[in-house]
Every structure is written in structure tokens, then in C-alpha cells.
C-alpha positions as CSV (number, residue, x, y, z in Angstrom):
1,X,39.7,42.6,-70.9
2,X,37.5,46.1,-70.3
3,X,34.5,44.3,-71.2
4,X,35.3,41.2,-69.0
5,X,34.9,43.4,-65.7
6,X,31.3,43.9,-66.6
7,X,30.7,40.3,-67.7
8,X,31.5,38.8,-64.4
9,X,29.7,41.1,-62.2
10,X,26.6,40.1,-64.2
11,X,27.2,37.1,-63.8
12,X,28.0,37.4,-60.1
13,X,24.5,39.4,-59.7
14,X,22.7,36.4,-62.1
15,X,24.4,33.8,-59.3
16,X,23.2,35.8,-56.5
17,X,19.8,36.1,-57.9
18,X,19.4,32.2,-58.8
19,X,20.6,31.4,-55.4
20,X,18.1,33.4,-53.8
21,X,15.2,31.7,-55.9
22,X,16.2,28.3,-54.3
23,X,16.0,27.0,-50.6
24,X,15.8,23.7,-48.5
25,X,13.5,22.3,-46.3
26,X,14.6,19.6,-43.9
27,X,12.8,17.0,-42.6
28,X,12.4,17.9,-39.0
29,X,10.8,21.2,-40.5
30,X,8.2,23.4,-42.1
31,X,8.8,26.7,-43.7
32,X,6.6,29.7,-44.4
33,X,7.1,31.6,-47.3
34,X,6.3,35.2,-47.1
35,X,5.7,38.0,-49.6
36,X,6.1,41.1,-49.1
37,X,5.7,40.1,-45.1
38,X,2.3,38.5,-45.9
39,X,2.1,34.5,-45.7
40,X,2.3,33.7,-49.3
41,X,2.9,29.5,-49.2
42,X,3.3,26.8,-45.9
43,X,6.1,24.5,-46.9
44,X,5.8,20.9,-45.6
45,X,7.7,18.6,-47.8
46,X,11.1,18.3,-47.4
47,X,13.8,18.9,-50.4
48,X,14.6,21.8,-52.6
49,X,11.8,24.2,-53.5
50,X,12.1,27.8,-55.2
51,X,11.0,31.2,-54.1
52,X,10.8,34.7,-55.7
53,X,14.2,36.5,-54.7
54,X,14.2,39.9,-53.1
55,X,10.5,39.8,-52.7
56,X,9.7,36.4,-50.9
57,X,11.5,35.4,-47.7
58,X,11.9,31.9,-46.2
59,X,11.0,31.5,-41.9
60,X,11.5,27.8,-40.8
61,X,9.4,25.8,-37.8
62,X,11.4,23.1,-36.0
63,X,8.3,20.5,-36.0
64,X,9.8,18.4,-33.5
65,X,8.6,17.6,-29.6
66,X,9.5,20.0,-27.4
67,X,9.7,20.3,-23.4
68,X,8.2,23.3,-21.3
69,X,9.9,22.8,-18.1
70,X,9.1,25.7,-15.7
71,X,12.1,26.1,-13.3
72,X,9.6,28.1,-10.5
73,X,7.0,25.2,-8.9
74,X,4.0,26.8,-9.2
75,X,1.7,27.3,-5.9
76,X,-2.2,25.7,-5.4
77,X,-4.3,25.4,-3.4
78,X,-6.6,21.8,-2.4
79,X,-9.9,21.8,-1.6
80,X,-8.9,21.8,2.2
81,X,-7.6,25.2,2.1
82,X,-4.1,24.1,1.8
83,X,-1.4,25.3,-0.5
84,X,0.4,22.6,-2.5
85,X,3.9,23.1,-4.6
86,X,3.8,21.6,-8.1
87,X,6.7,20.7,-10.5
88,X,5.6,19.6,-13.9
89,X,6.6,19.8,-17.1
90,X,5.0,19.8,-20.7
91,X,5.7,17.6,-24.3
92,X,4.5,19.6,-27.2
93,X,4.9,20.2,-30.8
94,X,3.7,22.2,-33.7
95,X,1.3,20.8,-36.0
96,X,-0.2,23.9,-37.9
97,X,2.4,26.1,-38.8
98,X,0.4,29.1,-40.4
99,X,-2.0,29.0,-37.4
100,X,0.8,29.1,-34.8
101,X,2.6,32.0,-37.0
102,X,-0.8,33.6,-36.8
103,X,-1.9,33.3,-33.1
104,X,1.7,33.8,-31.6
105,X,4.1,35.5,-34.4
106,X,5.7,32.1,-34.2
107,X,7.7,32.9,-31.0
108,X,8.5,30.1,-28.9
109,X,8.4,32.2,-25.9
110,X,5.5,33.6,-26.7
111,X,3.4,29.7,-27.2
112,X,5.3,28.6,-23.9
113,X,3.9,31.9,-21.9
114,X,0.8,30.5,-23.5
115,X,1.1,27.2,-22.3
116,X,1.8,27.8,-19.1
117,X,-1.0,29.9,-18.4
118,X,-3.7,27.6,-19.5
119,X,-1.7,24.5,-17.5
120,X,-1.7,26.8,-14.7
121,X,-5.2,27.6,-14.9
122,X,-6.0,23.8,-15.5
123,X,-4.5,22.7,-12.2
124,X,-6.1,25.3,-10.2
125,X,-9.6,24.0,-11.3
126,X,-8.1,20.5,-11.0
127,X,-6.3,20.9,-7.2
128,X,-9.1,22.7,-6.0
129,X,-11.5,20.2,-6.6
130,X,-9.5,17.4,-4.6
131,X,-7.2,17.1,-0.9
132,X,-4.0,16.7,-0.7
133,X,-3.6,12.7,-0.6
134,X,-5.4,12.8,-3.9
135,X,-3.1,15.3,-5.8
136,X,-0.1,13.4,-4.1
137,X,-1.1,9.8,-5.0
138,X,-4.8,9.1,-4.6
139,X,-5.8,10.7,-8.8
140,X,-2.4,11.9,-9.6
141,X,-2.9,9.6,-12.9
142,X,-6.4,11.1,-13.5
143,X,-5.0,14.5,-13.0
144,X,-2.4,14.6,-15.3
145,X,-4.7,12.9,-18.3
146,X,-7.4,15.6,-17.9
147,X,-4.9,18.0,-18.4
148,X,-3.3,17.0,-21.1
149,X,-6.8,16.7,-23.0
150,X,-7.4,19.9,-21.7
151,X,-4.8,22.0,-22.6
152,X,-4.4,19.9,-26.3
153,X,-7.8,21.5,-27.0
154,X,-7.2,24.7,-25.6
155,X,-3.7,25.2,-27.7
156,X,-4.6,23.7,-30.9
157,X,-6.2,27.1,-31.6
158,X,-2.3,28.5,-31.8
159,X,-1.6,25.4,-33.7
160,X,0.3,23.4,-30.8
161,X,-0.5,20.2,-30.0
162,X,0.2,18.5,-26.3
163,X,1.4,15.3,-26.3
164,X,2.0,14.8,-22.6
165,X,1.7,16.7,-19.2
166,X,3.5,15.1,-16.0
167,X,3.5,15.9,-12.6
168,X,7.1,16.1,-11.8
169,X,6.6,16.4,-7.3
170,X,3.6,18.2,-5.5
171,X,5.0,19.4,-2.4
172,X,3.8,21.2,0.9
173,X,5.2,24.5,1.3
174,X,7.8,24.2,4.6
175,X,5.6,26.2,6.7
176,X,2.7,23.8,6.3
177,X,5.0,20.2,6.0
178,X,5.8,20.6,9.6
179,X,2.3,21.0,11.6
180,X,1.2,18.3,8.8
181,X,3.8,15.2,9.5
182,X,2.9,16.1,13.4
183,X,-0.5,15.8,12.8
184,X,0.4,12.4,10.5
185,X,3.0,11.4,13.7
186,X,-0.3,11.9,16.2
187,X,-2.2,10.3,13.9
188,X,0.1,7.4,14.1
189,X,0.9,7.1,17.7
190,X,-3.1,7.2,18.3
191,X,-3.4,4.3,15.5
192,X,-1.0,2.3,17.3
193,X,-1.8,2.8,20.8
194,X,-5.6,1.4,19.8
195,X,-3.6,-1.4,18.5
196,X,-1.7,-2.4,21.6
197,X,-5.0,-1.6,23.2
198,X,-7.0,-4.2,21.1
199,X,-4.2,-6.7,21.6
200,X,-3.5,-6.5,25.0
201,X,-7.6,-7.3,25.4
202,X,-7.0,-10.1,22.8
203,X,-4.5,-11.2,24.7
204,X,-6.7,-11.1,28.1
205,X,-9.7,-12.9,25.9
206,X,-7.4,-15.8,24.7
207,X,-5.8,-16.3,28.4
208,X,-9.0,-16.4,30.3
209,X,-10.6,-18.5,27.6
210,X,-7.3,-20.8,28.0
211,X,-8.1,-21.0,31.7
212,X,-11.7,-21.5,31.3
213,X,-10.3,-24.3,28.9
214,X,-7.8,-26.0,31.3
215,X,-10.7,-25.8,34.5
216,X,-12.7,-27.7,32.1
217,X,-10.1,-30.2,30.7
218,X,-9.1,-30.4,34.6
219,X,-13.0,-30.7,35.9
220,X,-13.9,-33.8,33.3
221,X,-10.4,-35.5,34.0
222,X,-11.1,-35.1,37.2
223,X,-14.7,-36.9,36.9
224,X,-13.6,-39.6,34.8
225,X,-11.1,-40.5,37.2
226,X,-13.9,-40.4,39.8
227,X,-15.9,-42.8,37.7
228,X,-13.4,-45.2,36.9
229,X,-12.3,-45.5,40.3
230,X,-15.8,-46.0,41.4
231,X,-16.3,-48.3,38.3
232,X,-13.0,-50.2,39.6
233,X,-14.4,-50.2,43.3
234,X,-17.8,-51.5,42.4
235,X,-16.2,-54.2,40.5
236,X,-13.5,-55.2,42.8
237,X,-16.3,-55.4,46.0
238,X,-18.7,-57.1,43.7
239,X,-15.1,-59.9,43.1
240,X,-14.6,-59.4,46.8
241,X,-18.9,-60.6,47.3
242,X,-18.7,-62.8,45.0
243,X,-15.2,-64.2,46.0
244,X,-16.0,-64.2,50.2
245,X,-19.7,-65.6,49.4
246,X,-18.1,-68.9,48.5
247,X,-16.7,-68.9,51.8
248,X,-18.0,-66.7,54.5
249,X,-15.5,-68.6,57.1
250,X,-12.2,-67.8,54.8
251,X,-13.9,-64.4,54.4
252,X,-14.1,-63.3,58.1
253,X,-11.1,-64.9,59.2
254,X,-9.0,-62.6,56.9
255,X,-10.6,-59.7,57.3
256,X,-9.4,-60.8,61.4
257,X,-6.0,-61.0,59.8
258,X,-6.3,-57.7,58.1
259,X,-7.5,-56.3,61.1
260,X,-4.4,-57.6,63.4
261,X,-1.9,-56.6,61.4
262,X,-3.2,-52.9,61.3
263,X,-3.5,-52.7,64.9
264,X,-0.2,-54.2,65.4
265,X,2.1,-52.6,62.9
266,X,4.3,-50.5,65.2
267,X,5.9,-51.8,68.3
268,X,4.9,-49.0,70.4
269,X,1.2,-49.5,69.3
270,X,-1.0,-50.0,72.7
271,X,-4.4,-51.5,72.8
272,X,-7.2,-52.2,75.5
273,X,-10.0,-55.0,75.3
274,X,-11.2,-57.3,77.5
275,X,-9.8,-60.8,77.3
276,X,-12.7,-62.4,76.3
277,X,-13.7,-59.7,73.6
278,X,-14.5,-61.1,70.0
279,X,-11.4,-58.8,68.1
280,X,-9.2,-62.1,69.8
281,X,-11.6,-64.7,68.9
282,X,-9.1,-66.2,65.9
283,X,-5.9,-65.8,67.9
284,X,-7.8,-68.1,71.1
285,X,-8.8,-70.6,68.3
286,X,-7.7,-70.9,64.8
287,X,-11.5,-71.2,63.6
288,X,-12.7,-68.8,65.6
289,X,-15.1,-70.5,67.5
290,X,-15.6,-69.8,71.6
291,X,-15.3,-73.2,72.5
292,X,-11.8,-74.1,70.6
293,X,-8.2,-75.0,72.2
294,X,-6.8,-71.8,74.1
């Protein structure tokens, strides 16, 4: 029983030591193996692998994409002199684990002080190469791809690599957002006044050349009704010629007619001629000749 005490804490020691030769690697990782604080092995296979104890130590790399999202917007300026607020945020991941060990101990804070100064930088050169409706809309798209390719080749010397950089909101600061939408409210006023300036003149065009229109329309109704009438006239004197030439007698004894019952139409019509005077020659003798019954 004396010699069993000894037994198991050899054994115990013999456990600790085989468990210390062994570790795991998961999938979503990559391990470094160190000796003696010096980078002895990269581990990138996942499943069981084996270590010196005491002497060799394990560090593991989460290889999986991770989000820089700065919580302060960081402050530009255009290329009109005018300070923009930017919101963005950054996809990355490790691809070289020893390099990234190397370049920034492996610290995440460390890579993401990193990142943001050369996405800082980027935008500086980008924003102050365009205005402010390009950053906000115009090459937001363009923007956002040339960082991305810039900053990739920029960090895979610390063994990061950028999969994506967005442009969360680019914002004027509140001092400058208010002379700026009066400006944009002048602007628009003075857009639409010109408007109601070019239509109201449309308006006068298309009403005068209405007019214009309608004096025209009324001037060659107005001729054709002249022609037809005179048309109509010509041919009802030429049936009146032609109708009276067939009998000159008939003719002028009802234009007599005609002429009588003009001059007599109201009762209080009053009319002076001498007795003998032609106008009475048909009512003295139905064929109005001088010498017929009385």
C-alpha cells in the first residue's frame, strides 16, 4: 500500500505529460506552435495533432470573417472645401497566420488600429478628389471598390485580407447641412420660377397662335361664303336673264309688281308722282301700254 502512493503520482505526472503532448485544432482555426516563444510550426489542418509538453505552447487564430465597425464617423473633406461625415464599416479575415503573428503580435486590436488607418487614409485621397454629390451618390460604388482593392493590398503584408468595405451614410456636419439645403431650397425655387416663366410664355405662344388660327379659319370661311354667294348670285341673275329674256313683257310687268308692293307695304306709306308718270303705267292698263282702258 506504501508503494502504491508513489505509483499513482507517476502515473498522474505520465497523464499530465501525455496530455500536454496532444491538442486540437478546429475547423474555423489555425494554431501556431511555439518553442521556447519562437514560432516553431503553423497549424492549418483541423484534428488532433501533438506537441512537445512544457517546451512548446499552442496560440489559436479564429480564421473566420470579421467586421471593423468604427462607432466615431470619421470626418473628410471634398474637393470643394467641405467636410463630409462617413460611417463605414470593414469585412476581413486572416489568411497568413505567421505573417499576421509577425507584423501585429496577433492582436486584433492591434490589425483593426491598422485597418482603420489605412481606410482612413484611403478615403481622404478618395473624398478629396471628388464633390459632395459624388461621394453621396454620383461614385459611391466606385469609391467603395477602390478601397477595398486598396486596402487588401495594403494589409496583406500583416497577413489580412479585405473582403469588403461599405459606405454605411456620408453626412454633412450640422453646421454646414443647413446653409447647404438653403442653398438646394434657392436652387429650387429659382428652377421652378424659370419653369412657370417658360410656361406662362408657352402658354402666351400657343394662345396667340390659337387666335392667329381662328382669324384665319374665320377670314377663309368668311371668303368662301363671299364666293358662294356671289357664285349663287351670278347664277340665279344669269336664271333670272335667261328666264326674263324669253319674255321681256312678263319680265317688266313683275318687276312693276315687285315694285308696288314695296312701296305699298305699310298703310301709312305716302308717295308723290304725277298721274301720268310711268311707275302707274300697269295699274292704268294691265299691259302697260299708254293707250290701254283707264
Amino acid at each position: 500500500m506504501k508503494a502504491l502512493g508513489p505509483v499513482l503520482g507517476v502515473l498522474l505526472v505520465l497523464l499530465a505529460l501525455a496530455s500536454g503532448t496532444m491538442f486540437t485544432v478546429d475547423q474555423r482555426q489555425h494554431a501556431i506552435v511555439f518553442q521556447l516563444g519562437e514560432v516553431k510550426d503553423v497549424i492549418t489542418r483541423p484534428g488532433l495533432h501533438f506537441k512537445w509538453p512544457l517546451i512548446q505552447n499552442v496560440r489559436y487564430f479564429d480564421m473566420r470573417i470579421l467586421t471593423f465597425d468604427d462607432p466615431e464617423p470619421l470626418r473628410f473633406i471634398t474637393s470643394e472645401k467641405k467636410p463630409v461625415l462617413v460611417d463605414s464599416f470593414v469585412k476581413w479575415r486572416i489568411v497568413d497566420v505567421k505573417e499576421y503573428f509577425v507584423s501585429v503580435q496577433g492582436d486584433e486590436l492591434r490589425a483593426a488600429t491598422r485597418l482603420k488607418q489605412t481606410i482612413s487614409d484611403g478615403l481622404q485621397a478618395e473624398f478629396g478628389k471628388r464633390t459632395v454629390h459624388d461621394v453621396v451618390s454620383g461614385e459611391r460604388e466606385k469609391i467603395m471598390e477602390l478601397m477595398r482593392d486598396k486596402a487588401d493590398q495594403d494589409l496583406r503584408r500583416i497577413g489580412v485580407e479585405i473582403i469588403d468595405v461599405r459606405l454605411k451614410r456620408v453626412d454633412l456636419p450640422q453646421e454646414v447641412s443647413e446653409s447647404v439645403y438653403g442653398r438646394m431650397q434657392a436652387e429650387r425655387k429659382r428652377i421652378a420660377n424659370e419653369q412657370r416663366s417658360t410656361g406662362a410664355a408657352e402658354a402666351e405662344r400657343v394662345r396667340a397662335d390659337a387666335d392667329r388660327q381662328r382669324e384665319v379659319i374665320l377670314a377663309e370661311a368668311y371668303r368662301d361664303a363671299q364666293r358662294a354667294r356671289g357664285e349663287g348670285d351670278a347664277k340665279a341673275a344669269a336664271t333670272y336673264a335667261q328666264a326674263f329674256s324669253q319674255n321681256p313683257e312678263f319680265y317688266s310687268f313683275y318687276r312693276s309688281m315687285e315694285a308696288y308692293r314695296s312701296s305699298f307695304r305699310g298703310k301709312s306709306d305716302l308717295l308723290l308722282l304725277e298721274p301720268n308718270s310711268d311707275f302707274f303705267r300697269y295699274l292704268k292698263d294691265a299691259t302697260g301700254k299708254a293707250g290701254g282702258k283707264k
